[in-house]
C-alpha positions, 0 to 999 in steps of 0.5 A: 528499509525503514522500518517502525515495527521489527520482529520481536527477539525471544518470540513466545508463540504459546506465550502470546496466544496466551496472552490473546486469549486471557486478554478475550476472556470472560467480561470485557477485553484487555485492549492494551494486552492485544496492542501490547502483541499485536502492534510489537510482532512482524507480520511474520510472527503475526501469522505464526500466532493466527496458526499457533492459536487455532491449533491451542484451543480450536478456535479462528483468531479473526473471528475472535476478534470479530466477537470481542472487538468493533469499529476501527479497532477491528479492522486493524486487528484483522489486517494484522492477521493477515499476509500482505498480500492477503490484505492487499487482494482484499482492499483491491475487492473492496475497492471494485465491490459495489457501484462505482470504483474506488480508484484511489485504491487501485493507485496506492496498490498497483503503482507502489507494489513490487513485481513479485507483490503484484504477482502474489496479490494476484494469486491471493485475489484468485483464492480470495475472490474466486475471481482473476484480479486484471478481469475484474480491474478491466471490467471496473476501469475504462480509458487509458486509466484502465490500461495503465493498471493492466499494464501494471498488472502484468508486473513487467516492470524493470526493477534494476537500480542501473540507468541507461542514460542515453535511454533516459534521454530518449524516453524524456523526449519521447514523452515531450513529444507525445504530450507538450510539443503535440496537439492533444497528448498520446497518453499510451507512450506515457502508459509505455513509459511508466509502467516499464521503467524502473523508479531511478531510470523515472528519476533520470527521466525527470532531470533529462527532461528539463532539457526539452522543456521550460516545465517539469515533468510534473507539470506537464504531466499536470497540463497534459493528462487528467483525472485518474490516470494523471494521479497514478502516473504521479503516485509512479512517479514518486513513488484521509480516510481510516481505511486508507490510514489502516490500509498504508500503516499496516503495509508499510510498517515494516518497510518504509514507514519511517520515511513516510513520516518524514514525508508527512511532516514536510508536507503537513508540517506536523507530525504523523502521531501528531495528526493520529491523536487529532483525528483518531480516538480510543483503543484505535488510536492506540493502536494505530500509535504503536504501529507508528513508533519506531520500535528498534 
């Protein structure tokens, strides 16, 4: 793991609701005391306190927040309270709500999630919502893209670190023949492949696939398949909006968000705080700031 955010040691809980609640009283909010909290908790801890501080004086954190906070700064206020699998369910309602779908969130979550995630953002949809996650997702998808999430859905995936090979050359050829070497793409041998395979077996599949052809697997991927699914089959394959930078900040601050900040300056060439202080501002900005400093 790479971690920006580690669990505090000498955690207080009875200090920290404390100091939350001090920092919401009387005329105008203390931000940087909820920062200070807040951004220096795991999610562990966060929930402890959301628990601890209904129980000291009666009251929801969230809606707290929601009184004394606005904008931005709230909504990663709220997520923090949450469990992940909590805030995932609900991006992935938001994401369906309304006219129109945003796919873009549906890729982030389903092709980066765990088995064991997927199965409780499920059950924390059902409890969110009232609703079963793949009816939804397959009442607001369509086309081969559609099967892909469902297929996802059903968090099948194989998760072992050990690749078979010769099964490795076998999809890698399989997939060649489904895409490059036939007239028009048998998209559902992609579908078969991705959401099954473990990321080190994509991996091999990537090198192996060299061997049947002059392209990339990337690029045939590119030259063979379009629109919403060729981006879910590259975010599997490799594993901006304020919501967006909310929504990854707060789920991968304690697993790997170091290297996506290295993955950020490769591709940007500047760094992720760098690009935060540009485009955001505030007591939001702070925040976002703290999450992303390495805190070890």
């Amino acid at each position: 793991l790479h971690p920006t955010v580690m669990p505090a040691s000498n955690f207080n809980p009875e200090n920290d609701c404390e100091r939350l609640r001090n920092a919401m009283a009387g005329l105008g909010t203390k931000e940087k005391e909820l920062i200070e909290v807040f951004s220096n908790r795991s999610a562990d801890q966060r929930a402890v306190l959301v628990k601890k501080y209904k129980s000291m004086f009666g009251k929801d954190l969230i809606e707290n927040f929601k009184s004394e906070l606005s904008g931005h700064f709230y909504d990663t206020m709220e997520a923090l309270c949450l469990s992940s699998y909590e805030f995932d369910a609900r991006e992935l309602y938001r994401a369906m709500k309304g006219a129109g779908t945003n796919e873009s969130i549906l890729i982030e979550i389903l092709c980066t999630r765990t088995n064991y995630q997927l199965k409780k953002i499920k059950e924390a949809y059902k409890l969110f919502t009232g609703h079963n996650l793949e009816n939804d997702v397959s009442g607001d998808t369509s086309g081969d893209f559609k099967h892909l999430c469902i297929a996802l859905l059903q968090a099948n995936r194989d998760e072992s670190i050990n690749v078979d090979q010769q099964l490795a050359r076998k999809d890698a050829e399989a997939l060649y023949q489904a895409g490059e070497k036939k007239w028009g793409t048998n998209e559902s041998k992609f579908i078969q492949v991705f959401a099954t395979r473990s990321p080190e077996h994509l991996k091999a599949v990537c090198r192996e696939y060299s061997n049947f052809s002059k392209k990339t697997l990337e690029e045939a991927l590119k030259s063979e398949i379009s629109g919403s699914l060729l981006q879910c089959l590259l975010t599997i394959r490799i594993g901006t909006n304020d919501r967006d930078l909310i929504r990854i900040v707060v789920s991968r601050c304690e697993i790997d968000l170091h290297l996506i900040k290295r993955e950020f300056y490769d591709l940007a060439g500047d760094s992720l705080e760098a690009w935060i202080k540009d485009d955001t501002s505030g007591d939001y900005r702070e925040l976002l700031l703290s999450l992303v400093r390495t805190n070890l």
